[in-house]
C-alpha positions as CSV (number, residue, x, y, z in Angstrom):
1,X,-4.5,-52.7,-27.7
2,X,-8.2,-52.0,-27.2
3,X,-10.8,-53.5,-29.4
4,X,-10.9,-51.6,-32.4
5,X,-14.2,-52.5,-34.4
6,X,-16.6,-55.2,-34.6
7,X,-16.1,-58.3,-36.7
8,X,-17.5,-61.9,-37.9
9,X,-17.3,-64.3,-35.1
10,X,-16.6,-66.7,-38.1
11,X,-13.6,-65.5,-39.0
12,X,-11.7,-65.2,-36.0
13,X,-8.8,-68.1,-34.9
14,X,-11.3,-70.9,-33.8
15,X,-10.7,-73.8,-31.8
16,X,-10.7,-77.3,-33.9
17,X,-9.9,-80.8,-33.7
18,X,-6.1,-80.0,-34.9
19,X,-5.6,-76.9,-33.1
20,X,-6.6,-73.1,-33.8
21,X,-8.3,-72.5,-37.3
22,X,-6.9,-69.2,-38.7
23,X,-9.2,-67.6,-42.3
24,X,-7.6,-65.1,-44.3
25,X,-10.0,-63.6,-46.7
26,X,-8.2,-61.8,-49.9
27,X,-8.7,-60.4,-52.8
28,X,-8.6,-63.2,-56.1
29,X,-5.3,-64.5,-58.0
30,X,-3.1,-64.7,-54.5
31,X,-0.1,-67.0,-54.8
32,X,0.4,-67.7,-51.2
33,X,-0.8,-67.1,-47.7
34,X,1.0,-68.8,-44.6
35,X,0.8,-67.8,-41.2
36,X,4.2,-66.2,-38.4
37,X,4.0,-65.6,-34.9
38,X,5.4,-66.3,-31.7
39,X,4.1,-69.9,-31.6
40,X,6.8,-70.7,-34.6
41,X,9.2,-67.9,-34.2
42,X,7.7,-65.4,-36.6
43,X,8.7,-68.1,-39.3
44,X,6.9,-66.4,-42.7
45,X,6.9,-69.8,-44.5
46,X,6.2,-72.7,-41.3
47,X,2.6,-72.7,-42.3
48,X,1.3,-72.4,-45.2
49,X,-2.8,-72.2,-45.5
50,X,-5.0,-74.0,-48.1
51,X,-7.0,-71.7,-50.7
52,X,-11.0,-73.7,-50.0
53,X,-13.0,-70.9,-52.1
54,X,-12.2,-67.9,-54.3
55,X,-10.1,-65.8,-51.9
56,X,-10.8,-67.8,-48.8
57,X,-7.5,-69.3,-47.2
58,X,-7.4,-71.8,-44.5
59,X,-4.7,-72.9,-42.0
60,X,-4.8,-75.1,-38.3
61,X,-1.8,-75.1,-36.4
62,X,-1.7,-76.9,-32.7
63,X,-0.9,-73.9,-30.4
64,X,-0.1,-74.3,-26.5
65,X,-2.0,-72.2,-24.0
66,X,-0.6,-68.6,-23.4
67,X,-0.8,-65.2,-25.3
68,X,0.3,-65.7,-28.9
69,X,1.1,-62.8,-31.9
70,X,0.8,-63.3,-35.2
71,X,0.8,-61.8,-38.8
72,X,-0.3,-63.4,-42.0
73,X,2.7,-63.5,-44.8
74,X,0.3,-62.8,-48.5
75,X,2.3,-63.8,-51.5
76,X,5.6,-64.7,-49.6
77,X,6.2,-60.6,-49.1
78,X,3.1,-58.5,-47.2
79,X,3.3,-59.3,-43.6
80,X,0.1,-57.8,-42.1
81,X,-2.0,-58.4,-38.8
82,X,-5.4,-60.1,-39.4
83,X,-7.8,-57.8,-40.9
84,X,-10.5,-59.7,-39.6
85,X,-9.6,-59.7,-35.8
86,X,-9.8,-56.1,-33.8
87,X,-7.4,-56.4,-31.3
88,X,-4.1,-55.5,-32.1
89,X,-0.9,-55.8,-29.7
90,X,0.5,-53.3,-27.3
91,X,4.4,-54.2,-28.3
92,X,3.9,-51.6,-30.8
93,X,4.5,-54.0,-33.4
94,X,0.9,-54.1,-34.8
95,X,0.6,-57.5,-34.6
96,X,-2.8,-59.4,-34.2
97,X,-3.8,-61.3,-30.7
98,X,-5.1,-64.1,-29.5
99,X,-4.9,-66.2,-26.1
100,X,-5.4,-70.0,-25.6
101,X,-6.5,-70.9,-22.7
102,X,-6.2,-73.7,-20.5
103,X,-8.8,-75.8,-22.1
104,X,-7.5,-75.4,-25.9
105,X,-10.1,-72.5,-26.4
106,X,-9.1,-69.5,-27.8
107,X,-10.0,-66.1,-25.7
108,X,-10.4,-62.9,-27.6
109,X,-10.2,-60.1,-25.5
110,X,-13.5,-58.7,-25.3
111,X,-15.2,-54.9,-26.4
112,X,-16.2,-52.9,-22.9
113,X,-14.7,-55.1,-20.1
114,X,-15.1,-53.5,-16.4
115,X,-14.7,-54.8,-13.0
116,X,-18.7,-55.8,-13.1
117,X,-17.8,-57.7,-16.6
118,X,-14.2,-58.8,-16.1
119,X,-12.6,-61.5,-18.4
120,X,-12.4,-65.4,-18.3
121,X,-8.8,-65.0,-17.1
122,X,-9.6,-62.3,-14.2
123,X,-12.3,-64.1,-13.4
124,X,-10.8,-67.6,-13.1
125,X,-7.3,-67.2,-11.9
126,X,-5.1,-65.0,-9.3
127,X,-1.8,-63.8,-10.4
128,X,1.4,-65.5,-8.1
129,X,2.0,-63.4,-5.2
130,X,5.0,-61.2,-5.9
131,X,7.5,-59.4,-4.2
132,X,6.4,-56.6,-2.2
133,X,9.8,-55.0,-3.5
134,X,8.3,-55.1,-6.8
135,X,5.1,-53.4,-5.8
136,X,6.9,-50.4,-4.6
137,X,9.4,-50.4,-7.6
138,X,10.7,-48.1,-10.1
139,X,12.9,-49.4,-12.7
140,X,15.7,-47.7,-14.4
141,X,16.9,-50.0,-17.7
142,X,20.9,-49.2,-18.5
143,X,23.6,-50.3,-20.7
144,X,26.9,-50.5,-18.7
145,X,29.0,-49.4,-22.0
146,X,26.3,-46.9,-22.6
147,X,25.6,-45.4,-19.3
148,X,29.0,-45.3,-17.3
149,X,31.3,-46.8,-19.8
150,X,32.1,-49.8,-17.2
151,X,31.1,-51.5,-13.7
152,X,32.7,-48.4,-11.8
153,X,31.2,-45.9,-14.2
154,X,27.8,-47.0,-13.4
155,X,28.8,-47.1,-9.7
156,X,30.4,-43.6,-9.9
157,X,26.5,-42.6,-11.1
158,X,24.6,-44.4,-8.1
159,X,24.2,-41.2,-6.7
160,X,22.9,-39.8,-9.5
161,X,19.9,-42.3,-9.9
162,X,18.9,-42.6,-5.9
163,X,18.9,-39.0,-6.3
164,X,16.6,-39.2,-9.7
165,X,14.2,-41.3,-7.2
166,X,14.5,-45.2,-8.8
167,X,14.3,-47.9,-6.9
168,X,15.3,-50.5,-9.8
169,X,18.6,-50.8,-12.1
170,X,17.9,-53.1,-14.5
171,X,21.4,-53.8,-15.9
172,X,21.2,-55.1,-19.8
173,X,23.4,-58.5,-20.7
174,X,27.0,-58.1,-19.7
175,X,28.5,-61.2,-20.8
176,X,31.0,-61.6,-23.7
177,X,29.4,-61.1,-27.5
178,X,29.6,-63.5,-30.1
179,X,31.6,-62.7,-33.6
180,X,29.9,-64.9,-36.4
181,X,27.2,-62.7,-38.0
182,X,28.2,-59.7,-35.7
183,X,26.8,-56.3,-36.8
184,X,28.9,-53.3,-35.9
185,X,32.0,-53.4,-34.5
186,X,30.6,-54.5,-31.1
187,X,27.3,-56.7,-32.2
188,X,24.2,-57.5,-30.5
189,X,24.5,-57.6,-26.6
190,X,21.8,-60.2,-26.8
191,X,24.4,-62.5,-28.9
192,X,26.0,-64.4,-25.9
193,X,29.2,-66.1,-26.5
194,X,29.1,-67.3,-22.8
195,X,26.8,-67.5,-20.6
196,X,28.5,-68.0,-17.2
197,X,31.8,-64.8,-18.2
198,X,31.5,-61.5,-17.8
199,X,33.0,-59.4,-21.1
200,X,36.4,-57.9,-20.1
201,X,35.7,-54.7,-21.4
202,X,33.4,-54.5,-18.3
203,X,35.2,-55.2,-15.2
204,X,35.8,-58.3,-13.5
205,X,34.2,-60.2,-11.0
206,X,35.3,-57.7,-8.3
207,X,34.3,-54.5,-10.3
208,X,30.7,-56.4,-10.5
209,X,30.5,-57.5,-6.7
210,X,31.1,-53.7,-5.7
211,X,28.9,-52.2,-8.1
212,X,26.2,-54.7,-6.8
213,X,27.2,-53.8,-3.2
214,X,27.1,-50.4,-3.4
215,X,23.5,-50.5,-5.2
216,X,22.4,-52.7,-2.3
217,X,23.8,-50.1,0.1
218,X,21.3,-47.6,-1.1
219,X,18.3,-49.8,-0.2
220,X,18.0,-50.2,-4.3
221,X,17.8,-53.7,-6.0
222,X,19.1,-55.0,-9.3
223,X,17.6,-57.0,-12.0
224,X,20.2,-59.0,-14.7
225,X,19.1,-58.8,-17.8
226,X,19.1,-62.8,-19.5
227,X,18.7,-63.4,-23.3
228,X,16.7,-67.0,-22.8
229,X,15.9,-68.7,-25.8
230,X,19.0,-68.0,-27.7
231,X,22.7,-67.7,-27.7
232,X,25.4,-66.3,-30.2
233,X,25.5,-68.4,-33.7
234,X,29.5,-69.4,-32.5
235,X,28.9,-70.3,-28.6
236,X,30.7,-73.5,-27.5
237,X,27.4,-75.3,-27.3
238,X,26.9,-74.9,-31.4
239,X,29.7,-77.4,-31.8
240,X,29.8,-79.4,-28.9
241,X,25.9,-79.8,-28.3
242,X,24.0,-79.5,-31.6
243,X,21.3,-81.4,-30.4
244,X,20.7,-78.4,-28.0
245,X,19.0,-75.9,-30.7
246,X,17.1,-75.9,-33.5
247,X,18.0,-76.9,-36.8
248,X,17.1,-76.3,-40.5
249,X,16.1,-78.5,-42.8
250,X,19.7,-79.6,-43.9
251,X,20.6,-80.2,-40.5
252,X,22.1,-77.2,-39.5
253,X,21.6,-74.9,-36.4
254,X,20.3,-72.1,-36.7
255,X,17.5,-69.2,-35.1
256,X,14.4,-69.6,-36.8
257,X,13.3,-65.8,-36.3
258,X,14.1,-64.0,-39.1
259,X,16.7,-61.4,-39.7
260,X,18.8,-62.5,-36.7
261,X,21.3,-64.6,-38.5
262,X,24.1,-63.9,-35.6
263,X,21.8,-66.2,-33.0
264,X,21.3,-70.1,-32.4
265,X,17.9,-71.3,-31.4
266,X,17.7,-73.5,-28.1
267,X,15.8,-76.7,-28.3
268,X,14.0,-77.0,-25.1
269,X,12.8,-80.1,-26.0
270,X,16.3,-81.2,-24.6
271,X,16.4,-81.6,-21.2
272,X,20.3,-81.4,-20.4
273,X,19.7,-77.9,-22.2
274,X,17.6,-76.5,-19.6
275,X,19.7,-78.2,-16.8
276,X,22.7,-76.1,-17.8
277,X,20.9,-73.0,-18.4
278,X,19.2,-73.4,-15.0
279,X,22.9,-74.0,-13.3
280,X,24.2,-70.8,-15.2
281,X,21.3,-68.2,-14.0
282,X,21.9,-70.1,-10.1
283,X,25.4,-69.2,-9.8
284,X,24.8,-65.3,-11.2
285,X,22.3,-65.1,-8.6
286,X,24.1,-67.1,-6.1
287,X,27.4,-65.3,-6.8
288,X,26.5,-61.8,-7.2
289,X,22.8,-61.9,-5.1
290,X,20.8,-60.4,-8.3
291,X,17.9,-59.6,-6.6
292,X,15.5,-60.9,-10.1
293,X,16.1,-61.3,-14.2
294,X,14.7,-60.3,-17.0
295,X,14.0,-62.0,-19.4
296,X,14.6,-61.6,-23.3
297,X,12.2,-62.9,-25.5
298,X,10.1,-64.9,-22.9
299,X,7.2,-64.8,-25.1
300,X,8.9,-67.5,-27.4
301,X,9.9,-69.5,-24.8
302,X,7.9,-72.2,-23.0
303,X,5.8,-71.4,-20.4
304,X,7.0,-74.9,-18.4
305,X,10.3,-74.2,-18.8
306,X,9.8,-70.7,-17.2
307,X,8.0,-72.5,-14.2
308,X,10.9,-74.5,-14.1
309,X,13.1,-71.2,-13.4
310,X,11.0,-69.7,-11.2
311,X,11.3,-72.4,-9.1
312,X,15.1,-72.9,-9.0
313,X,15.8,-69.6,-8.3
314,X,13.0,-69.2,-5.8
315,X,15.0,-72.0,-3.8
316,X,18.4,-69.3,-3.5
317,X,16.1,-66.4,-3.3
318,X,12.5,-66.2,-2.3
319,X,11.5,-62.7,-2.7
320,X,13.4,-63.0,-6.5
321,X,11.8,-61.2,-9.2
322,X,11.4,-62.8,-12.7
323,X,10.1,-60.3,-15.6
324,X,8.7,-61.7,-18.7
325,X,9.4,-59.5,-21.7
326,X,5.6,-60.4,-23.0
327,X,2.1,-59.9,-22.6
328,X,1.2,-63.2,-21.9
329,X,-1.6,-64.0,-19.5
330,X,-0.2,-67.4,-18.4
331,X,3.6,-65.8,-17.2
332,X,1.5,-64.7,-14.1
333,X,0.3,-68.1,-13.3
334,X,3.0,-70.0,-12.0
335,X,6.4,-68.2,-13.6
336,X,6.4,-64.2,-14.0
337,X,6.0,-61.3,-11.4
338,X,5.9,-58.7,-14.2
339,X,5.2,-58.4,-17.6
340,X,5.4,-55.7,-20.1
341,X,2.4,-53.1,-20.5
342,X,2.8,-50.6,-24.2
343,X,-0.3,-49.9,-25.0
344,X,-0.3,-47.4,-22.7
345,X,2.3,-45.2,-24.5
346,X,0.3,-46.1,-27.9
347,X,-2.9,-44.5,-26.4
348,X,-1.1,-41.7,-25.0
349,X,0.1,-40.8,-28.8
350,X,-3.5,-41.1,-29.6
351,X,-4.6,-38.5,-27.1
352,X,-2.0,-36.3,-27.8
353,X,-2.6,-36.4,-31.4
354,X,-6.3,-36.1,-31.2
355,X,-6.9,-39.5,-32.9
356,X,-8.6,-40.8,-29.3
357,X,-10.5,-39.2,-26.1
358,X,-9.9,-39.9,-22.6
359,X,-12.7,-42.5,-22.6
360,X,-11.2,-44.4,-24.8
361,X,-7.8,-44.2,-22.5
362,X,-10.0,-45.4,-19.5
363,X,-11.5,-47.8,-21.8
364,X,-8.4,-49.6,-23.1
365,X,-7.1,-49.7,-19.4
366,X,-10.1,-51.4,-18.3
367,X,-9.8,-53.7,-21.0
368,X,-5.9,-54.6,-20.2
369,X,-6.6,-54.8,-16.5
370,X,-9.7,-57.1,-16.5
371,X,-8.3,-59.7,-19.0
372,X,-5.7,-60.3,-17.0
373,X,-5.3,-62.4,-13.8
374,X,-6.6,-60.5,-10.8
375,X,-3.3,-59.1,-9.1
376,X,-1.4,-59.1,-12.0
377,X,1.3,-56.6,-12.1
378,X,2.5,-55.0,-15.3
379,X,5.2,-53.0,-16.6
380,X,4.4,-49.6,-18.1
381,X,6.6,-47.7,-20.3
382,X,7.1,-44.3,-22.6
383,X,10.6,-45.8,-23.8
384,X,11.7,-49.4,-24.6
385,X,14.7,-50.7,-25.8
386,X,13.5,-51.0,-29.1
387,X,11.3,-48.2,-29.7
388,X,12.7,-44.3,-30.1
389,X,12.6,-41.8,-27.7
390,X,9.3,-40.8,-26.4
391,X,9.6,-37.1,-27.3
392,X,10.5,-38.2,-30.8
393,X,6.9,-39.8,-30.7
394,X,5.0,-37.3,-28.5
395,X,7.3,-34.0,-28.8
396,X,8.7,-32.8,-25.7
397,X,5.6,-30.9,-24.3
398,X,3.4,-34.2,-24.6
399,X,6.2,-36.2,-23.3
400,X,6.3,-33.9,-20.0
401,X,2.5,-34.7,-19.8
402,X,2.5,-38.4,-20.5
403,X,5.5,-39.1,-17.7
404,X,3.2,-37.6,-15.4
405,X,0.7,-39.9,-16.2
406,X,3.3,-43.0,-16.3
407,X,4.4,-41.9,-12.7
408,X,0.9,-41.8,-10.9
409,X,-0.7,-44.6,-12.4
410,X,-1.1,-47.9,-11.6
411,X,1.9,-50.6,-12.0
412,X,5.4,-50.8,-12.0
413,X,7.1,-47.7,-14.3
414,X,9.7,-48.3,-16.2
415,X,12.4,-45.9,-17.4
416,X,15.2,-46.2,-20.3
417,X,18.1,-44.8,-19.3
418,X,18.7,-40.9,-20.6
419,X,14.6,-40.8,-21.0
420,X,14.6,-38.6,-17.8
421,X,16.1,-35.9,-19.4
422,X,15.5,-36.5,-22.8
423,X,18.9,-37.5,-23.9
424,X,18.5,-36.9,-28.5
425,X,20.9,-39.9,-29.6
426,X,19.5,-43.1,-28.7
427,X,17.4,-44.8,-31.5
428,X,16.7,-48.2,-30.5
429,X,19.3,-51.4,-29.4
430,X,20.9,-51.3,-32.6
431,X,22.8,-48.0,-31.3
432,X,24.7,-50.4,-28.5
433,X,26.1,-52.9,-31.8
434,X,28.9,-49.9,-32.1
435,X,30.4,-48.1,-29.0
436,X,28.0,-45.6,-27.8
437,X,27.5,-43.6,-25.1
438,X,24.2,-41.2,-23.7
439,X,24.9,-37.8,-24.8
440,X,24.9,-36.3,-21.1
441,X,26.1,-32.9,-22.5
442,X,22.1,-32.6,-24.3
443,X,21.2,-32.7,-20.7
444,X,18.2,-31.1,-20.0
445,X,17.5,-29.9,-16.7
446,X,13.8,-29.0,-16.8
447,X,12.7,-32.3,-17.7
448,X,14.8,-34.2,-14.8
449,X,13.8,-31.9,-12.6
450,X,9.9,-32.8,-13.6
451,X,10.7,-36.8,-13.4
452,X,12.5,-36.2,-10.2
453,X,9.8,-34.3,-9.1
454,X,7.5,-36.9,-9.9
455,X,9.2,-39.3,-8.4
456,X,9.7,-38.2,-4.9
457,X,5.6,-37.7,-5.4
458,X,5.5,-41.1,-6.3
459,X,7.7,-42.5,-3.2
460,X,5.7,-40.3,-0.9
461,X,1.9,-41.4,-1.5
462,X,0.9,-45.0,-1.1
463,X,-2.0,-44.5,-3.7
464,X,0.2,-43.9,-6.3
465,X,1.8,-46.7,-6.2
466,X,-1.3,-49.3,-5.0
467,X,-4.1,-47.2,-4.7
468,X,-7.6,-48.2,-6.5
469,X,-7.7,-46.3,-10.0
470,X,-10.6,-44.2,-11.6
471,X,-11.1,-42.4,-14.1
472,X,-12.4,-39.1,-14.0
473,X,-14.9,-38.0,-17.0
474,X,-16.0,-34.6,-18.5
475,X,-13.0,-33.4,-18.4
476,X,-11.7,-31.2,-21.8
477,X,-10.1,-32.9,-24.9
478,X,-6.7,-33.9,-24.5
479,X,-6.9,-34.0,-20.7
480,X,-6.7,-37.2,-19.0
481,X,-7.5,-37.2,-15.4
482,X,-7.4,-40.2,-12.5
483,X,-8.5,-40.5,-8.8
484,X,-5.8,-43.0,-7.2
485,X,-6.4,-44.5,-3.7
486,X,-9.7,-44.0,-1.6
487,X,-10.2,-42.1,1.7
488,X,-8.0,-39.4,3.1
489,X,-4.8,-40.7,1.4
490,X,-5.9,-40.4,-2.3
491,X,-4.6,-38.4,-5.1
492,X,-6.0,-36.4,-8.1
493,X,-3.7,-36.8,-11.2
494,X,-4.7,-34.5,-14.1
495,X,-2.8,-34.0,-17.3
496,X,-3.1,-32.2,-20.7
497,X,-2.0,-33.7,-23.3
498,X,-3.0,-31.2,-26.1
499,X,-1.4,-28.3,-27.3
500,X,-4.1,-26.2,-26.1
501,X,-4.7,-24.8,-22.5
502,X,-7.7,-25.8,-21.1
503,X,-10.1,-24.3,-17.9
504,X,-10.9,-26.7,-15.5
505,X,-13.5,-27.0,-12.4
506,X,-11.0,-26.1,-9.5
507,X,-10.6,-28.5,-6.3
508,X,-9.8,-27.5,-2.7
509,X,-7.3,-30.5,-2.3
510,X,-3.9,-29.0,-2.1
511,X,-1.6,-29.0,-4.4
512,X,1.2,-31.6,-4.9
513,X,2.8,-30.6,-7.6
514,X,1.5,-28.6,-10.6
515,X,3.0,-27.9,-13.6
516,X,1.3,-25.3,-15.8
517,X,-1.2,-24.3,-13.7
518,X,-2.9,-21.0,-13.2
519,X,-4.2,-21.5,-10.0
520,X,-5.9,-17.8,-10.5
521,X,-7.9,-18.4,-13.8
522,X,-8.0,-22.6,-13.3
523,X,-6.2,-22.9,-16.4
524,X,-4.1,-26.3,-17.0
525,X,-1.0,-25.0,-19.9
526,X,-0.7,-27.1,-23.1
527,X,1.4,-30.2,-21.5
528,X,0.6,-29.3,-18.1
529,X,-0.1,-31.2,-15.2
530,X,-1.9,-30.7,-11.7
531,X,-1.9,-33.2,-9.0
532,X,-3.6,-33.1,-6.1
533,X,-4.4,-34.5,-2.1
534,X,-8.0,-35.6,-2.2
C-alpha cells in the first residue's frame, strides 16, 4: 500500500556485506525473533536474528533482486509486519515490503511520488512490450466445476459472458488432484497430481479443444491457470525424482510454506526440473493454443526461471500472455505482461468507510504507478481467489460504486466469477476443496446489469482503457472522481462511495451512463455514479 507514516532510516532492511540487514526493536525478556517471507517461503523459523542490545534484534539474509514480503515471527507465535517500515502490501495480507534492486540495494517505495518525482525503477527501466490483446483485456477468473460443472458447461455459458462484455476467461487448474494430505472430499485444485492430464471429471481432450474453439470463435482469448512452484505431496516425480524438490532436514520432501502439508516444493536449482516443466506448459499451449498462463505463486519462484518461460513459449506463441500472481517490479523486466494490483480494493474500503479521502486514493495510485517500470501493466481487482466477496467487504451499495471505478480506470480489470452479480456463497478457494457450484438462483439482476453496463462503456471509449489518468480534487467526501484520456475522446468518471448523497458542480459533457444521479438538483445518490464525454 501507500506510505503510511514516517520512520528511522536506521531501522529499515539495509544493504550489508552479507545481504539485507533486517532490526526488530521489542519490548525486553523476548525469547525469539526470526524473520518469513517470500525469499524462504514464509518459513517462521529459517532465520533466526541475534538479540545485540536490550530489545534490539538483528538478522542478514542474502536476498536476490525483485519485490520481497515479509513478517517477523516474535517468540516462535506473533507473526507481524515490521513496525518500523511504512509500507505495507497490497495482497491484503499486511505484510511488510521491500524491493532489491539490481545492484543489491534495497528500494523502499517512497512518501509523495508523481510523474515529476517518479521512482528509481520508473525512472530506470521500461516494462517488456505486451500484447496489445492484453491492453484492451477484461478478464473473467472461473472454476470449470464451479461455473458450468464441466468443459461443455462452461461452453454452454459463452454466451453468457460475451454478453456480460469480457474479453478474458481465465480458466483455474484443470488437471487431476493429488490425494495425500487432501482437504475435502475434492482437495486443493492447486495440488497437481499430473501435470500434462486433464482430470476426468472434466471432459477429455475433445470437450477441452471445443470449449477452447468456441471461446476463440467469439474473438475472446483464454488464459490456463499453472500452479508453478509446487505439485501434489504424491505426484510421480516425489518418488522417482527426489532430487527435484526441496527437502527437510531428515531428508524428506516436502513444501516449505507452511500449512500446505498436501504440496511438494520444486527445487529449481535442478535443471532437468525446469526442462520438464517447460515441455509440459509447451504442449498445453501447443495442443490446445492457450492464448497466456497464469501463474500461481510466481512471487516464490525465480525470476530466471520465469525468463526462461517467457521465452519458450514466446517461440510457439509471440503475442502469449504470462501473468505473475505478484507485485514484483522485476516480472516486468524480462518475464511478466501483468501482475496483480490490490491495493486498490484496500483503498476503496478506506474511502467507503471514511478511514481515507480521495487524495489519499490519488495518492497511493501515484505511488503504485511511479515505482513501477514505465509501461507496466497491472491487474486490478474487487475479488480474488482468496479474499471474500467484495460486498461482504464494502456492502452492496459501495460495491456498485467501487466496480465503477474498477471499470474506468487504468489497467487490466479483473473479475471472479459470480462477482458481477454478487453471487452470496463463495468464501475464498477453500470452497472449490468440496463440490461447489455459484449459487445462480441468488442472481441479482441489477447489479449485472450495472457491470454489463459498464462494460460495454468500457469497450466503447479508448480512454478507458489507455487514456492518461487524473485525478480530480475538491470534490465531496466519499467521492472519488478521474479525468481519463485527453482531447475530445476523454471521459469524466465520478463515484460516491459514501452512504450520503452529495451536490456536485454540474458539467455540460453528456452523459454516458449515470447511476444515481439527479440531473435536476446535481445530486450524486449514496453509491452512485456519473460518467461523462469530456
Amino acid at each position: 500500500m501507500h506510505i503510511q507514516f514516517e520512520t528511522s532510516a536506521e531501522q529499515l532492511p539495509q544493504r550489508c556485506t552479507q545481504g539485507i540487514r533486517f532490526r526488530y526493536q521489542g519490548a525486553p525478556g523476548l525469547r525469539s525473533v526470526a524473520l518469513a517471507g517470500t525469499f524462504n517461503c514464509w518459513v517462521g523459523d529459517a532465520c533466526q536474528f541475534e538479540q545485540v542490545a536490550p530489545g534490539l534484534w538483528e538478522g542478514t539474509l542474502p536476498i536476490a533482486a525483485g519485490r520481497h514480503l515479509y513478517k517477523f515471527v516474535v517468540d516462535d507465535t506473533h507473526w507481524i509486519p515490521d513496525p518500523a517500515n511504512p509500507w505495507i502490501s497490497e495482497d491484503g495480507q499486511n505484510n511488510s515490503c521491500l524491493t532489491v534492486d539490481e545492484h543489491g540495494d534495497v528500494l523502499m517505495r517512497q512518501r509523495g511520488l508523481d510523474a515529476d518525482a517518479a521512482g528509481a525503477m520508473y525512472r530506470r527501466h521500461q516494462a517488456l512490450a505486451s500484447p496489445a490483446w492484453l491492453h484492451e483485456a477484461v478478464i473473467y477468473q472461473l472454476s470449470v466445476p464451479a461455473f458450468g460443472g464441466d468443459f461443455d458447461g462452461v461452453r454452454a455459458r459463452l454466451d453468457y459472458l460475451e454478453q456480460l462484455g469480457v474479453s478474458v476467461i481465465w480458466m483455474m487448474p484443470i488437471h487431476p488432484i493429488g490425494h495425500r494430505g487432501r482437504r475435502g472430499t475434492l482437495g486443493d485444485p492447486y495440488a497437481v497430481l499430473d501435470f500434462d492430464a486433464i482430470d476426468p471429471a472434466l471432459g477429455d481432450e475433445a470437450a477441452l479443444h471445443a470449449l477452447v474453439d468456441a471461446i476463440h470463435a467469439r474473438g475472446m482469448r483464454m488464459v490456463f491457470d499453472w500452479t508453478l512452484n509446487r505439485s501434489s505431496a504424491d505426484h510421480p516425480w516425489t518418488a522417482a525424482h527426489p532430487d527435484w524438490y526441496t527437502r527437510d532436514a531428515d531428508g524428506q520432501v516436502y513444501y516449505a510454506v507452511p500449512q500446505r502439508e498436501y504440496f511438494a516444493g520444486f527445487d529449481f536449482n535442478n535443471r532437468e526440473l525446469r526442462g520438464n516443466l517447460l515441455a509440459s506448459m509447451q504442449r498445453w499451449v501447443g495442443r490446445y493454443g492457450f492464448d497466456g498462463l497464469r501463474f500461481d505463486d510466481s512471487d516464490i519462484t525465480p525470476v530466471d526461471f520465469l525468463a526462461e518461460i517467457r521465452i519458450a513459449l514466446a517461440a510457439l506463441r509471440p503475442d502469449i500472455a504470462l501473468i505473475s500472481q505478484s507485485y514484483d517490479e522485476f516480472h516486468h523486466l524480462h518475464s511478466c505482461d501483468l501482475t496483480y494490483e490490490g491495493g486498490t480494493r484496500e483503498m476503496l474500503r478506506r474511502v467507503a468507510c471514511g478511514e481515507a479521502d480521495a487524495h489519499a486514493f490519488a495518492q497511493y495510485w501515484k505511488e503504485s504507478t511511479y515505482s513501477f517500470p514505465r509501461g507496466a501493466l497491472r491487474m486490478r481487482w474487487l475479488e480474488d481467489k482468496e479474499q471474500p466477496r467484495a460486498s461482504k467487504m464494502l456492502g452492496a451499495g459501495a460495491h456498485r460504486a467501487a466496480a465503477a471505478l474498477l471499470l474506468t480506470m487504468d489497467g487490466v480489470p479483473h473479475i471472479l466469477m459470480g462477482q458481477e452479480f454478487d453471487e452470496p456463497s463463495w468464501r475464498d478457494w477453500t470452497v472449490l476443496f468440496d463440490r461447489y457450484r455459484l449459487d445462480w438462483s441468488a442472481f441479482n439482476p441489477d447489479m449485472h446489469s450495472h457491470y454489463r453496463a459498464l462494460l460495454a462503456l468500457r469497450r466503447a471509449h479508448p480512454a478507458l482503457r489507455q487514456g492518461t489518468t487524473a485525478f480530480i480534487g475538491e470534490l465531496p467526501p466519499g467521492v472519488i472522481g478521474m479525468r481519463r484520456g485527453d482531447g475530445d475522446g476523454a471521459v469524466t468518471a465520478l463515484a460516491n462511495l459514501s452512504d450520503q448523497p452529495v451536490t456536485l458542480a454540474t458539467s455540460a459533457g453528456p452523459i454516458l451512463y449515470a447511476d444515481g444521479w439527479d440531473q435536476a438538483h446535481g445530486k450524486l445518490a449514496a453509491h452512485g455514479c456519473l460518467i461523462r464525454a469530456c
